[in-house]
N, C-alpha and C positions, 0 to 999 in steps of 0.2 A: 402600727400594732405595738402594744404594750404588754406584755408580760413581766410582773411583778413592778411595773415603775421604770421598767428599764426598754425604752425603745429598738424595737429589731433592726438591724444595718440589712437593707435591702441592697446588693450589688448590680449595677448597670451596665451594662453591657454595649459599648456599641458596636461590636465585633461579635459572631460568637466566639464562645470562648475556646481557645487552640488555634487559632483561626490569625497569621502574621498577615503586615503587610507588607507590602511589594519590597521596599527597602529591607524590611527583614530579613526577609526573603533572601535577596541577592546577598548582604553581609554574611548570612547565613552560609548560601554557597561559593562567596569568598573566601570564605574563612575554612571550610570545609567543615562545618558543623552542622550542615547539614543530613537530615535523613532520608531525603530525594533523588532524584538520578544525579550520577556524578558525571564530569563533564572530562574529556581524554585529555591527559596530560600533552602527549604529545600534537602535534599538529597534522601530522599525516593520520593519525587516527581520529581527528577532528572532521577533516574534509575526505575519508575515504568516502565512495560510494558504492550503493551495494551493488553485487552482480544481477542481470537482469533473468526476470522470473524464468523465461524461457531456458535459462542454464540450469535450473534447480526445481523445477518442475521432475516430474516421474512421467511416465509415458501412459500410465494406465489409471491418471487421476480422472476425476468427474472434469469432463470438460466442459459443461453446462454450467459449473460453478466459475469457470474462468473467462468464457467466453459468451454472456447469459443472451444478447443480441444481438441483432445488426449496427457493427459499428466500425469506425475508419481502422484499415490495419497497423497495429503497432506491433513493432520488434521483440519489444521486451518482453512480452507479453505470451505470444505465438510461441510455442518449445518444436516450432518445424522449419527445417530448414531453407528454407523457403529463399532462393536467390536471383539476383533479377539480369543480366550482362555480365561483363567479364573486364576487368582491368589488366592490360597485358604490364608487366612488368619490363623495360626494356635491358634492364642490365643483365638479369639470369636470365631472360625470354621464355618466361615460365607463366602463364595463365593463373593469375588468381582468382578468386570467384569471391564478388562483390556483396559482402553486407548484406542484409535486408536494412538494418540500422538508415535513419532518415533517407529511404529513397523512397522518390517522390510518384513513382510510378508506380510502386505496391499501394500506397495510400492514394491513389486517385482512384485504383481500380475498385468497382464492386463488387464486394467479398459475403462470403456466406457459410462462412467459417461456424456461425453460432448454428447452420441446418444440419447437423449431424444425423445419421437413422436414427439415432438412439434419445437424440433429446426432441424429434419430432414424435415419436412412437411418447417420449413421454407427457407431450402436450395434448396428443389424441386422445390418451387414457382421462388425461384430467378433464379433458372438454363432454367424455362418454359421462363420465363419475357426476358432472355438473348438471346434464341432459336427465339424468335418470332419476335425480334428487329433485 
């Protein structure tokens, strides 16, 4: 295109434009000039990890949002207390009570944790609502 004799500069892109690549990228968050997540200085803040949902769960959440089907039981997951045998301790001879955390005997058994009254009562309603339309 020509406007007065003077040809237009069309720019090319093979990026769009804003758009770094991978190396940039990393220099970027090398350098700290980034405006991305920043990354813990220290190393125990690096490899914390977080506490398992069952600590930090509420007691009176929707439990249909956390537990939606039938599935193997995990620890973290479950906010009940839920314990399987007993580890004696031989030096205080004080009875501990054993984790749920990887035991093999919770997760073989068939659980039914996701048939609650309340989220059965909510699938009949949706099954009547579907029946009637």
């Amino acid at each position: 295109m020509t406007t007065g004799g003077v040809k237009k500069f069309n720019e090319l892109f093979l990026y769009p434009k804003g758009r770094k690549t991978f190396m940039q990228k990393t220099l970027d968050t090398l350098l700290d000039r980034s405006e991305g997540k920043k990354f813990a200085n220290s190393s125990s803040a690096r490899i914390s990890v977080r506490q398992p949902r069952a600590l930090e769960q509420s007691s009176d959440q929707d439990w249909m949002s956390v537990w939606p089907a039938a599935q193997s039981f995990r620890s973290s997951v479950v906010p009940l207390p839920i314990r399987m045998g007993y580890l004696t301790n031989k030096e205080a001879k004080v009875k501990l009570s054993r984790a749920a955390y990887a035991n093999l005997e919770l997760m073989k058994v068939p659980n039914f944790l996701h048939l609650t009254p309340h989220h059965i009562q909510k699938h009949c309603n949706a099954i009547k609502i579907k029946i009637l339309y």
